[in-house]
mmCIF file of the N, C-alpha and C atoms, coordinates in Angstrom:
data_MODEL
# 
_entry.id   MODEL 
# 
loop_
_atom_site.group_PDB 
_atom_site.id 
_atom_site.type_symbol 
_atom_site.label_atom_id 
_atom_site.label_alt_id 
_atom_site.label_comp_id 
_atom_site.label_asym_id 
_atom_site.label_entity_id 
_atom_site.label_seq_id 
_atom_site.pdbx_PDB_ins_code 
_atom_site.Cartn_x 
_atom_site.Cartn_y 
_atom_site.Cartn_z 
_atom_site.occupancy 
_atom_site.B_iso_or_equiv 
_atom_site.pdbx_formal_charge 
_atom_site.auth_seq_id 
_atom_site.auth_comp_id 
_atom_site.auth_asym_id 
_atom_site.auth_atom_id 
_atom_site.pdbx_PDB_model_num 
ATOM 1   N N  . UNK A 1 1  ? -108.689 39.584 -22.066 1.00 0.00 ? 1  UNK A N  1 
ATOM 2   C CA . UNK A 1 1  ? -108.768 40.836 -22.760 1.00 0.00 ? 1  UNK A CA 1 
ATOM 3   C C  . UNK A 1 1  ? -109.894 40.826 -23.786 1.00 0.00 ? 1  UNK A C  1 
ATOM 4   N N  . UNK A 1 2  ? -110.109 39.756 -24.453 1.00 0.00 ? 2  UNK A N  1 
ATOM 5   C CA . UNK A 1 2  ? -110.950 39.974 -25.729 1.00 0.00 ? 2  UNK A CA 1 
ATOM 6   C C  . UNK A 1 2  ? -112.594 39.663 -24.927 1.00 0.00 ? 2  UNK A C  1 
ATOM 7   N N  . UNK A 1 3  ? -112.712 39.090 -23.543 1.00 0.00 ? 3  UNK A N  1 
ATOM 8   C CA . UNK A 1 3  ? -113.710 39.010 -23.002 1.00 0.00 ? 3  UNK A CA 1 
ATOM 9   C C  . UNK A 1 3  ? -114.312 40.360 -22.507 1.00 0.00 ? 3  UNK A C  1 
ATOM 10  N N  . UNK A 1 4  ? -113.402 40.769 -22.138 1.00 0.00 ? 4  UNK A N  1 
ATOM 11  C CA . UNK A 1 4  ? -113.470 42.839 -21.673 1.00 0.00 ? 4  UNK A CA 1 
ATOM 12  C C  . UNK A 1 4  ? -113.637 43.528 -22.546 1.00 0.00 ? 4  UNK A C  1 
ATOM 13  N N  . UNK A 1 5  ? -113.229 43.065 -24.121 1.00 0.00 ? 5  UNK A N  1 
ATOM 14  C CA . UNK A 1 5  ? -113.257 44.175 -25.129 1.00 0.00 ? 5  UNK A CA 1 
ATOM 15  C C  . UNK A 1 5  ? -112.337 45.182 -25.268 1.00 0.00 ? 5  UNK A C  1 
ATOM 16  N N  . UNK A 1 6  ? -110.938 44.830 -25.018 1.00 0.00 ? 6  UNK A N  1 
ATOM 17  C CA . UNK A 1 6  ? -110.018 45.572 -24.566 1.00 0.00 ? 6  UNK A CA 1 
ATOM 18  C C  . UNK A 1 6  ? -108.673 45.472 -25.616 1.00 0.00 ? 6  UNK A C  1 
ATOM 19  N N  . UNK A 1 7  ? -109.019 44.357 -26.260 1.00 0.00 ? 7  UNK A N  1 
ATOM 20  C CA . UNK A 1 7  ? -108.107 44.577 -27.343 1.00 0.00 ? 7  UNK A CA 1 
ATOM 21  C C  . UNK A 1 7  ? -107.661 45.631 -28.384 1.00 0.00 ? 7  UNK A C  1 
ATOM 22  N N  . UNK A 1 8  ? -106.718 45.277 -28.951 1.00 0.00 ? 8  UNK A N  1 
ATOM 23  C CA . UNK A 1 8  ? -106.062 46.657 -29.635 1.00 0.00 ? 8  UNK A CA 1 
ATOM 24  C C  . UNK A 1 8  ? -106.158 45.646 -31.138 1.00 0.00 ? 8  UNK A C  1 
ATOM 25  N N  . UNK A 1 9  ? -106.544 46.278 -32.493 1.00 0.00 ? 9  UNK A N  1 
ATOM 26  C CA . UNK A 1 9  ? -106.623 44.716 -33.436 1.00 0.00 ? 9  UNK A CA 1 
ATOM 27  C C  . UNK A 1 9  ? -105.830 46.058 -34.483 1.00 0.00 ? 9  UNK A C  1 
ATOM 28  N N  . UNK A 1 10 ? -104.808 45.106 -35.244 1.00 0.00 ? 10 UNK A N  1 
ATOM 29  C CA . UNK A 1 10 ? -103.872 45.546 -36.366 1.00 0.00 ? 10 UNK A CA 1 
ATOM 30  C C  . UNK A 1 10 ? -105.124 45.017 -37.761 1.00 0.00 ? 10 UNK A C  1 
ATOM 31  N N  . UNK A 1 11 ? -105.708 46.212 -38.479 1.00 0.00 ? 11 UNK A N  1 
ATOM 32  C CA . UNK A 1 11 ? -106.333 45.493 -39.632 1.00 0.00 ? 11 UNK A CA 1 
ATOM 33  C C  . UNK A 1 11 ? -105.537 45.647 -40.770 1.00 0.00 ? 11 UNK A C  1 
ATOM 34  N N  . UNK A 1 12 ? -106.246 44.809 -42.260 1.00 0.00 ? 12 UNK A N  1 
ATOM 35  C CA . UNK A 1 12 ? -104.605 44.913 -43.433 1.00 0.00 ? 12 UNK A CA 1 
ATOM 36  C C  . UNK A 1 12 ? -105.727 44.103 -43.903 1.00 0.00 ? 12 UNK A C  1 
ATOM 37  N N  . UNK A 1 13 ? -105.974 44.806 -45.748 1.00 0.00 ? 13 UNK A N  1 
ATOM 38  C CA . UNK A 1 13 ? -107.111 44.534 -46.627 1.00 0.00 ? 13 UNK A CA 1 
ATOM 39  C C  . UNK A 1 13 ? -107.243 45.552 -47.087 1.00 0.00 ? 13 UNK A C  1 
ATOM 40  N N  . UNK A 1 14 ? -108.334 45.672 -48.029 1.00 0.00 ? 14 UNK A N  1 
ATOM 41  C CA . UNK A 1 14 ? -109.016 46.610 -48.650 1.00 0.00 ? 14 UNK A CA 1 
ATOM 42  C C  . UNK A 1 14 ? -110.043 47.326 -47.708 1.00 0.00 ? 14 UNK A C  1 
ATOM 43  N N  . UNK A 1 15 ? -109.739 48.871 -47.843 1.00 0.00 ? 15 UNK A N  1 
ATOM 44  C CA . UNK A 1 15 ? -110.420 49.524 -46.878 1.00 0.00 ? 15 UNK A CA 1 
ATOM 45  C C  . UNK A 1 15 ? -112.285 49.211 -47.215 1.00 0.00 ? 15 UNK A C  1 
ATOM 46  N N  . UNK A 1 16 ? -112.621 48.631 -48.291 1.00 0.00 ? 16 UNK A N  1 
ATOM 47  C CA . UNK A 1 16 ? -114.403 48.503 -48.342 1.00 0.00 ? 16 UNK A CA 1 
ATOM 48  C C  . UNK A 1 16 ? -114.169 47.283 -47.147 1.00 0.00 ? 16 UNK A C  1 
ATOM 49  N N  . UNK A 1 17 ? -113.527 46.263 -47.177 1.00 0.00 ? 17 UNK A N  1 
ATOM 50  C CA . UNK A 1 17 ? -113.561 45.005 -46.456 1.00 0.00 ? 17 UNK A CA 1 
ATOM 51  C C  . UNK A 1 17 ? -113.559 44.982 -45.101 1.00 0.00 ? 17 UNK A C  1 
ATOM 52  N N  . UNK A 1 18 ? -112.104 45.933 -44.257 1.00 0.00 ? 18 UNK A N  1 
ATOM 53  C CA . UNK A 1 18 ? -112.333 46.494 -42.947 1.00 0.00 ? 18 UNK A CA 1 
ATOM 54  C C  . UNK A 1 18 ? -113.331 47.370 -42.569 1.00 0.00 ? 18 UNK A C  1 
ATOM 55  N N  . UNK A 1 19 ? -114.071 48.023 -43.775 1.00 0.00 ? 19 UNK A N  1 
ATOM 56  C CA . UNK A 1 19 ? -114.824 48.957 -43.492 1.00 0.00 ? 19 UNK A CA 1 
ATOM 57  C C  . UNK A 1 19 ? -116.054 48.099 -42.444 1.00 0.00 ? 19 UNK A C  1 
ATOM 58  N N  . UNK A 1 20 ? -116.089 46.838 -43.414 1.00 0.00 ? 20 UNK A N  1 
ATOM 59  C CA . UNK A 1 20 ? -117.800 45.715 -43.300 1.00 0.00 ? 20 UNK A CA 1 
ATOM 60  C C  . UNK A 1 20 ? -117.809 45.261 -41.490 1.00 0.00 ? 20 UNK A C  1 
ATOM 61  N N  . UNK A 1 21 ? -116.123 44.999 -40.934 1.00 0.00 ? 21 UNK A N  1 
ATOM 62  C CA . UNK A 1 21 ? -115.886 44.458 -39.735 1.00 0.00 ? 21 UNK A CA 1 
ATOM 63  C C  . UNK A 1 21 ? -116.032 45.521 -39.053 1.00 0.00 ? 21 UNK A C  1 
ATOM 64  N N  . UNK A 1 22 ? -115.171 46.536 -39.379 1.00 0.00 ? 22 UNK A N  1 
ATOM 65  C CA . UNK A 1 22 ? -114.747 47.532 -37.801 1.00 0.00 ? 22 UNK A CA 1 
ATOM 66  C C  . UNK A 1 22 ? -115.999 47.791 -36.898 1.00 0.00 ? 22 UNK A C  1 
ATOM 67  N N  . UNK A 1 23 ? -117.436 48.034 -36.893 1.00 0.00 ? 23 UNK A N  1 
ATOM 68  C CA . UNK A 1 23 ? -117.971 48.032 -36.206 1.00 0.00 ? 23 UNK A CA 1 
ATOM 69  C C  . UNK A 1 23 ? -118.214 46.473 -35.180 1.00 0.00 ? 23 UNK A C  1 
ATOM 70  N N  . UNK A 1 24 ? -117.838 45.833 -35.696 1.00 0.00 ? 24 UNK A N  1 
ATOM 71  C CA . UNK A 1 24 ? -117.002 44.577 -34.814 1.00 0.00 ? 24 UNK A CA 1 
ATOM 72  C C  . UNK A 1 24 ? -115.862 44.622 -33.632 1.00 0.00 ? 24 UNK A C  1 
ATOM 73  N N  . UNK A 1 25 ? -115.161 45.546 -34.641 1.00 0.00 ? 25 UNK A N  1 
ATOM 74  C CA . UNK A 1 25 ? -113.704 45.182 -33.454 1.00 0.00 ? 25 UNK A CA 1 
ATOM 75  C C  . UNK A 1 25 ? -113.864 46.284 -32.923 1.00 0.00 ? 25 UNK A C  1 
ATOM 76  N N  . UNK A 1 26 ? -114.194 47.367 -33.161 1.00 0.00 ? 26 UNK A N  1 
ATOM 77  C CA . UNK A 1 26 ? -113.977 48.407 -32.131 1.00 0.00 ? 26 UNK A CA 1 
ATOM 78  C C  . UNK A 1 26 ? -115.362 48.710 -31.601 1.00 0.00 ? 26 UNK A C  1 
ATOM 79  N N  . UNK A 1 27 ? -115.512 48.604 -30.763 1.00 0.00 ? 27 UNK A N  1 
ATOM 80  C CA . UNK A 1 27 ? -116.561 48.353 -29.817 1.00 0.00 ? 27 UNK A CA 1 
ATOM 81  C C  . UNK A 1 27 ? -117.303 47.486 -29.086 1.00 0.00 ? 27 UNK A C  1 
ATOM 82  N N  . UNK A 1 28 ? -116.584 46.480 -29.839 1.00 0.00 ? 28 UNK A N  1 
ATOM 83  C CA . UNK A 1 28 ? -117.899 44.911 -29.513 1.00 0.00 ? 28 UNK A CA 1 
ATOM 84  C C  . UNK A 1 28 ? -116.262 44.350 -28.837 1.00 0.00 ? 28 UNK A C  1 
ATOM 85  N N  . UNK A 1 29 ? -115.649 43.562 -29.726 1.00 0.00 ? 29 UNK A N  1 
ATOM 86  C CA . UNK A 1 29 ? -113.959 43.130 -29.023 1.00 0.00 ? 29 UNK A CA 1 
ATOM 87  C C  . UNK A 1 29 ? -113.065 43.738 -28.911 1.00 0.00 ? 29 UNK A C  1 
ATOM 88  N N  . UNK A 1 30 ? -112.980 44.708 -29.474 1.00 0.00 ? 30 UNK A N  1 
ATOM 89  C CA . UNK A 1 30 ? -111.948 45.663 -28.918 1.00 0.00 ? 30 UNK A CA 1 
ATOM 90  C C  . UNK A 1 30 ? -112.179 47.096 -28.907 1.00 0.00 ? 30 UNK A C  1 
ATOM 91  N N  . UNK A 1 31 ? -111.145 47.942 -28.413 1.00 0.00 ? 31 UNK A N  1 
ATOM 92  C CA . UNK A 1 31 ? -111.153 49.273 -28.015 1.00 0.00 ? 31 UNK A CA 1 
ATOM 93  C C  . UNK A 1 31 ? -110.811 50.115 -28.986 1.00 0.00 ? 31 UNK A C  1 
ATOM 94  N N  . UNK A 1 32 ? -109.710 49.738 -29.543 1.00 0.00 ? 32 UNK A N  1 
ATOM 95  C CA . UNK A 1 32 ? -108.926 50.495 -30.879 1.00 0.00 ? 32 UNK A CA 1 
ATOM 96  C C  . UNK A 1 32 ? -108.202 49.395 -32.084 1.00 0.00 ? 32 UNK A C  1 
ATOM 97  N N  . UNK A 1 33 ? -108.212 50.598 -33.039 1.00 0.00 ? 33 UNK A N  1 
ATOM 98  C CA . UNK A 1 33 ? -107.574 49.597 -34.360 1.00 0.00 ? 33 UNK A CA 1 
ATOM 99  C C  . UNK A 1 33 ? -106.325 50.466 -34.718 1.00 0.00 ? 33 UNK A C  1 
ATOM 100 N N  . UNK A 1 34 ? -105.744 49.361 -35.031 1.00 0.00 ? 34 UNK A N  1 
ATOM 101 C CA . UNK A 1 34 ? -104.624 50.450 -35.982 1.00 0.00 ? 34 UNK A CA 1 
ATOM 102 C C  . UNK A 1 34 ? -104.869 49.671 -37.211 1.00 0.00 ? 34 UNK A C  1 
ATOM 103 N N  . UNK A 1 35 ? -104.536 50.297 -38.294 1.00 0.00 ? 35 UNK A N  1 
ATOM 104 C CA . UNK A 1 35 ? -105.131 50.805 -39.411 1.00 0.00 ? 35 UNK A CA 1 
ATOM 105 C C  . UNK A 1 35 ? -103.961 50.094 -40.939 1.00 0.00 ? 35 UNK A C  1 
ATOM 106 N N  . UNK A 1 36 ? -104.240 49.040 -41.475 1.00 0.00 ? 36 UNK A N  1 
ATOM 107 C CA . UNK A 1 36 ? -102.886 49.118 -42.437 1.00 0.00 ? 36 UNK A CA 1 
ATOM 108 C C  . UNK A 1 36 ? -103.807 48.981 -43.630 1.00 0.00 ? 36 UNK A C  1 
ATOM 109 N N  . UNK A 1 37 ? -105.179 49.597 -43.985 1.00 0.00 ? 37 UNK A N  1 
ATOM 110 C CA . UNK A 1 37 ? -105.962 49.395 -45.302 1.00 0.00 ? 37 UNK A CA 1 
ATOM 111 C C  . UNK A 1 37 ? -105.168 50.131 -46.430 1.00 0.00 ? 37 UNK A C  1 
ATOM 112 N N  . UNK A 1 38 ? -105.668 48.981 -47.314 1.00 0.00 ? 38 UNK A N  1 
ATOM 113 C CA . UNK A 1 38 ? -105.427 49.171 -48.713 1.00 0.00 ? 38 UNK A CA 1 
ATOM 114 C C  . UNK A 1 38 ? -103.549 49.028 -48.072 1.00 0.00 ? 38 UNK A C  1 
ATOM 115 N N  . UNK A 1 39 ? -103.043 48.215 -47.782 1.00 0.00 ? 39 UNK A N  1 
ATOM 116 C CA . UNK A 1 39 ? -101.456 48.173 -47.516 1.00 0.00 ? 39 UNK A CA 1 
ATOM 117 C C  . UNK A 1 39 ? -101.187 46.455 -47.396 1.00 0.00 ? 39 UNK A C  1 
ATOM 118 N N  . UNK A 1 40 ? -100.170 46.571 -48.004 1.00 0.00 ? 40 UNK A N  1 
ATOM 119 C CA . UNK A 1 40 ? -100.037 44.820 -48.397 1.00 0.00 ? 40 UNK A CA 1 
ATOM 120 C C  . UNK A 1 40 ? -99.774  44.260 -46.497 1.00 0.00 ? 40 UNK A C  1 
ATOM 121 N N  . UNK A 1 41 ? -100.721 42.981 -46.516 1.00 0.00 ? 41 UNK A N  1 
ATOM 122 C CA . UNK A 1 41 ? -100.915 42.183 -45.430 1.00 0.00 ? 41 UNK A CA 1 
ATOM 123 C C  . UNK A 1 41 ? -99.660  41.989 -44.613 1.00 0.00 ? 41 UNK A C  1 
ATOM 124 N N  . UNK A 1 42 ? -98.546  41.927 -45.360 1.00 0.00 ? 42 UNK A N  1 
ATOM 125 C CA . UNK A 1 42 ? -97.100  41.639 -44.477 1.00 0.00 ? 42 UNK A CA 1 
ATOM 126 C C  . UNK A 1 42 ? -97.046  43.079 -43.874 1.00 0.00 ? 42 UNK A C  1 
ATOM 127 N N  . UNK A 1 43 ? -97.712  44.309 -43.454 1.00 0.00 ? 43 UNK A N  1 
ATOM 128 C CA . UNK A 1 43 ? -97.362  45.391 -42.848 1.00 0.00 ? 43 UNK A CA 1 
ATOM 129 C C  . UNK A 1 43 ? -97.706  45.044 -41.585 1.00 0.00 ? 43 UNK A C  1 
ATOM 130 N N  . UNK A 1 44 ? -99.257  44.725 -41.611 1.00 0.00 ? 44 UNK A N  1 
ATOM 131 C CA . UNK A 1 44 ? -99.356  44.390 -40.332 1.00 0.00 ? 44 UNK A CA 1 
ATOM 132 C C  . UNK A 1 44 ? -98.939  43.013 -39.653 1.00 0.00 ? 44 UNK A C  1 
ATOM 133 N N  . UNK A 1 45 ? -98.489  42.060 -40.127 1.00 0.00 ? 45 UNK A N  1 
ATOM 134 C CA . UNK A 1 45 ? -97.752  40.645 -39.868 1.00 0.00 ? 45 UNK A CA 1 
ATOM 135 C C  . UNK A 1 45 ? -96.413  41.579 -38.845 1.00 0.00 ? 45 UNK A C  1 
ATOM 136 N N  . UNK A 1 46 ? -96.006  41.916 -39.823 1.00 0.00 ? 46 UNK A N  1 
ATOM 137 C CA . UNK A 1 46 ? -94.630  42.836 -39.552 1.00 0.00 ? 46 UNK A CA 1 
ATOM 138 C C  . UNK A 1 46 ? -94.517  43.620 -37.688 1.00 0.00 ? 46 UNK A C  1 
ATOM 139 N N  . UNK A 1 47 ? -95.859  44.280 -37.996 1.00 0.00 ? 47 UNK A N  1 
ATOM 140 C CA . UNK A 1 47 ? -96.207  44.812 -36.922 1.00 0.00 ? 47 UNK A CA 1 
ATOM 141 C C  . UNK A 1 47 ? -96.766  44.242 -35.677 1.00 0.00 ? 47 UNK A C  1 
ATOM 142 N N  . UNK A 1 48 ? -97.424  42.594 -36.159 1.00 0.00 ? 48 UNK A N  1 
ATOM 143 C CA . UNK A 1 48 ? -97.765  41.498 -35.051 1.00 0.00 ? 48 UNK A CA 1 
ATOM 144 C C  . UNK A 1 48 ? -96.332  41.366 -34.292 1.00 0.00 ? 48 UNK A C  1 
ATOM 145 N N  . UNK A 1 49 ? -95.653  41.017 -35.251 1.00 0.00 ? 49 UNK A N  1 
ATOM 146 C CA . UNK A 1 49 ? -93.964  40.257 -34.563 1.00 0.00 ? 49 UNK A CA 1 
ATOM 147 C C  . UNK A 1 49 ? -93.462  41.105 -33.904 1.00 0.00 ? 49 UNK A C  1 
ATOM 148 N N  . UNK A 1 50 ? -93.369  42.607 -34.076 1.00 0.00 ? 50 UNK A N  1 
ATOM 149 C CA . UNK A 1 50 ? -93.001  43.814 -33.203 1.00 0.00 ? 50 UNK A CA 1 
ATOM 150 C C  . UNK A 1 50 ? -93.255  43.549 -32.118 1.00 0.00 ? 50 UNK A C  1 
ATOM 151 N N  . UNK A 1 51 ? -94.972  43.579 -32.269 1.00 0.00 ? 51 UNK A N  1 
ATOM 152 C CA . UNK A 1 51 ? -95.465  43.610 -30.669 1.00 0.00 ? 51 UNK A CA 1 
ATOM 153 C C  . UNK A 1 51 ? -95.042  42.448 -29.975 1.00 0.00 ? 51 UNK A C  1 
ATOM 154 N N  . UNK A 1 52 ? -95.338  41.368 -30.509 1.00 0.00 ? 52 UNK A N  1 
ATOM 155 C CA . UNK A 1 52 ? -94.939  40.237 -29.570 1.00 0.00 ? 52 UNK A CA 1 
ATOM 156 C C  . UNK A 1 52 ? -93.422  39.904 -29.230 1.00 0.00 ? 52 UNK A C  1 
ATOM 157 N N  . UNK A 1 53 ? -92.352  40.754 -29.589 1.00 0.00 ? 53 UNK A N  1 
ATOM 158 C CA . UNK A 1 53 ? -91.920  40.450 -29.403 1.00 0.00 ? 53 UNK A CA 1 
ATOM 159 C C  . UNK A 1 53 ? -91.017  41.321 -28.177 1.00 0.00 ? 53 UNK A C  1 
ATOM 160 N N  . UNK A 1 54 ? -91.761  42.464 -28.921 1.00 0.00 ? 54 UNK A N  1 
ATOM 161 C CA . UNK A 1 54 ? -91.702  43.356 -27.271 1.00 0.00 ? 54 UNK A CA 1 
ATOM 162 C C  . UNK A 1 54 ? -92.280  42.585 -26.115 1.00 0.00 ? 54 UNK A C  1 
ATOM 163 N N  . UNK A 1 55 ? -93.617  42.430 -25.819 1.00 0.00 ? 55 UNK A N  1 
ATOM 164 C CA . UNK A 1 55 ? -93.570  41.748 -25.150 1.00 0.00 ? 55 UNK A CA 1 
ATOM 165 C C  . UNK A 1 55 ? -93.243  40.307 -24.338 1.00 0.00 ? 55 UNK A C  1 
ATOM 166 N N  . UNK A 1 56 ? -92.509  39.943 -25.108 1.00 0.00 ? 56 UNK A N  1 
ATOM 167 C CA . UNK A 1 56 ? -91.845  38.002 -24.992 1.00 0.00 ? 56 UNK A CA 1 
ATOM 168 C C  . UNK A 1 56 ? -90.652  39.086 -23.915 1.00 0.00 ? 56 UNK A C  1 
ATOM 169 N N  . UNK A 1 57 ? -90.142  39.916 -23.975 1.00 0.00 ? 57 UNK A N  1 
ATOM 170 C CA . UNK A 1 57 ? -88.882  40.648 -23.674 1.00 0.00 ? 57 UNK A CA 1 
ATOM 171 C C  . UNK A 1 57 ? -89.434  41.149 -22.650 1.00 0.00 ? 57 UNK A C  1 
ATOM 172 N N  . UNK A 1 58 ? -89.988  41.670 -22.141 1.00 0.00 ? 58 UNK A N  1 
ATOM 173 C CA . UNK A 1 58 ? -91.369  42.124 -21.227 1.00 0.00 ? 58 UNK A CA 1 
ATOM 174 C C  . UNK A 1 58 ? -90.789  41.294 -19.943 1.00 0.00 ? 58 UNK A C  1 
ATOM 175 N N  . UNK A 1 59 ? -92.191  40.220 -20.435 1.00 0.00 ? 59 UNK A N  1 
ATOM 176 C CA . UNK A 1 59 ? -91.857  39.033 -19.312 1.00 0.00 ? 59 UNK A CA 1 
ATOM 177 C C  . UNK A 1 59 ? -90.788  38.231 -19.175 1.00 0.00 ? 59 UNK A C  1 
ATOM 178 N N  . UNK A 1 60 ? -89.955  38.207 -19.951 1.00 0.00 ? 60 UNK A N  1 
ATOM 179 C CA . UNK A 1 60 ? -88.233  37.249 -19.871 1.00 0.00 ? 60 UNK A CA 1 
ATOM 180 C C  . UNK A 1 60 ? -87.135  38.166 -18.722 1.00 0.00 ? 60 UNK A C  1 
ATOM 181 N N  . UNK A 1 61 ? -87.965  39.781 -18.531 1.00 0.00 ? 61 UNK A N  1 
ATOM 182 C CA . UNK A 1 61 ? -86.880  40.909 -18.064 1.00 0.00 ? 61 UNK A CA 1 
ATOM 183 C C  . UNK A 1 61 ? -87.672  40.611 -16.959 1.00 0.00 ? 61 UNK A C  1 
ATOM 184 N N  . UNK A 1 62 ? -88.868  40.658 -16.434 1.00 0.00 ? 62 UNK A N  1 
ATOM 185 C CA . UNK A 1 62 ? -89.378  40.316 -15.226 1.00 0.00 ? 62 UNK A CA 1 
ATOM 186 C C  . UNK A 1 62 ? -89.099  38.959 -14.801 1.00 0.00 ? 62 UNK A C  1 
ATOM 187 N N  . UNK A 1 63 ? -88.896  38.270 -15.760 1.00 0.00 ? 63 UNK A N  1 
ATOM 188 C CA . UNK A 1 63 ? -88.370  36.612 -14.745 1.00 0.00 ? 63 UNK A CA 1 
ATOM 189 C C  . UNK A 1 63 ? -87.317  36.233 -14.631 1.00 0.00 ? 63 UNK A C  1 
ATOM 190 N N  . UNK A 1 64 ? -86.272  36.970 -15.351 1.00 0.00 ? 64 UNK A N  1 
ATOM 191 C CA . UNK A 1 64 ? -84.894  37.396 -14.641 1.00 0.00 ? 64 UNK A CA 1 
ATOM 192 C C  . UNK A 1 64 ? -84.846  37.991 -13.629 1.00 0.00 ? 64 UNK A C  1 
ATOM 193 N N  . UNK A 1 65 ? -85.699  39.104 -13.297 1.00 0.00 ? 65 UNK A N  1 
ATOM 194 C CA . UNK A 1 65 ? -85.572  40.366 -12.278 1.00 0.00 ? 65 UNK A CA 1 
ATOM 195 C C  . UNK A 1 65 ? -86.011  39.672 -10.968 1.00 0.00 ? 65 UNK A C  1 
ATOM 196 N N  . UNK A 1 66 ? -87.182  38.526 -11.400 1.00 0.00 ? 66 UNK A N  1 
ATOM 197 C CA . UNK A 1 66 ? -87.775  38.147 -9.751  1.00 0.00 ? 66 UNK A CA 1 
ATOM 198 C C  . UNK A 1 66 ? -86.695  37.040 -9.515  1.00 0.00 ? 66 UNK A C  1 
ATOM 199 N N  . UNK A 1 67 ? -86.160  36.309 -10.522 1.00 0.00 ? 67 UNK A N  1 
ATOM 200 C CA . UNK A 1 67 ? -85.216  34.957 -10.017 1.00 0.00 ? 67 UNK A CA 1 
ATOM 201 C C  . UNK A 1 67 ? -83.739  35.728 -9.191  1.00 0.00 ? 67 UNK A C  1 
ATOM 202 N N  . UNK A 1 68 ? -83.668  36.562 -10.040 1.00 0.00 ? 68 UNK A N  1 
ATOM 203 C CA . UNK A 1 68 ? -82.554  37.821 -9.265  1.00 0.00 ? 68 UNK A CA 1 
ATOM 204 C C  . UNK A 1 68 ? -82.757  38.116 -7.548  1.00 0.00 ? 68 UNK A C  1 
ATOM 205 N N  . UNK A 1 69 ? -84.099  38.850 -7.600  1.00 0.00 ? 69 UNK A N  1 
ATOM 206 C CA . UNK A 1 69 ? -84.540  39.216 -6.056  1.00 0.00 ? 69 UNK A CA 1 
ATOM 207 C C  . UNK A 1 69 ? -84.607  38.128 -5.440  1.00 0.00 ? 69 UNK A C  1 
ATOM 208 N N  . UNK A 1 70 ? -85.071  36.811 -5.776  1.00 0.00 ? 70 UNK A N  1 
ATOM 209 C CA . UNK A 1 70 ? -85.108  35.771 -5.005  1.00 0.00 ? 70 UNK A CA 1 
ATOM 210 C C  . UNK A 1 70 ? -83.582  34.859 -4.531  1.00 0.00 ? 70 UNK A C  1 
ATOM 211 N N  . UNK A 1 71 ? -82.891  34.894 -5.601  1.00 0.00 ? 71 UNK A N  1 
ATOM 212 C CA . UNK A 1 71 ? -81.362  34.106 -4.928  1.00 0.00 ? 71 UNK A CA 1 
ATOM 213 C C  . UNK A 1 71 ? -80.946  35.113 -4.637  1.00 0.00 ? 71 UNK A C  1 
ATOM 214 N N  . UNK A 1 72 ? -81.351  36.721 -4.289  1.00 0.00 ? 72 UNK A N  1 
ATOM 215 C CA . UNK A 1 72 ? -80.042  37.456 -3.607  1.00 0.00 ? 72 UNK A CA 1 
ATOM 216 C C  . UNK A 1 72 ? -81.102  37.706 -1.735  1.00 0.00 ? 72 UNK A C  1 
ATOM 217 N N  . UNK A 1 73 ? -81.910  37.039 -1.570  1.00 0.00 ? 73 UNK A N  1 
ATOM 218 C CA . UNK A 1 73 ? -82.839  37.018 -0.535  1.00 0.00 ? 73 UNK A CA 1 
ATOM 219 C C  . UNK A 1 73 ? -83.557  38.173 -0.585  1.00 0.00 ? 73 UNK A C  1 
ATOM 220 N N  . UNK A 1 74 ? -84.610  38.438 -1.707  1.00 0.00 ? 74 UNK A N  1 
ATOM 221 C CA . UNK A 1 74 ? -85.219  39.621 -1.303  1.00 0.00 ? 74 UNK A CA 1 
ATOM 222 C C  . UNK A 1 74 ? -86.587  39.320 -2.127  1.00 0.00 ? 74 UNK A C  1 
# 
């Protein structure tokens, strides 16, 4: 993903500071930002663990689902 530039990046700082990067992340490594300036750093931490943890749940529901199709022969 970050070779494609396809990432999605959570920023969290002072908006002069993200200001200096974003022409970095959005366009060069990634596609879009979401936005936590000027907002204390644990917002977007907060919002890392969300995502990942949606997705950990993601793939744990698909490798139940294929071990499923596979011992019922399908």
């Amino acid at each position: 993903m970050a070779n494609s530039g396809t990432l999605t990046f959570a920023t969290a700082g002072a908006k002069s500071s993200i200001e200096k990067i974003r022409p970095y992340i959005k366009g060069i490594m990634g596609r879009d930002e979401i936005s936590f300036e000027d907002e204390p750093y644990s917002n977007a931490a907060k919002f890392k663990l969300i995502g990942n943890d949606f997705a950990l749940n993601a793939i744990t529901q698909l490798a139940e689902s294929l071990t499923l199709a596979e011992k019922i022969g399908h």
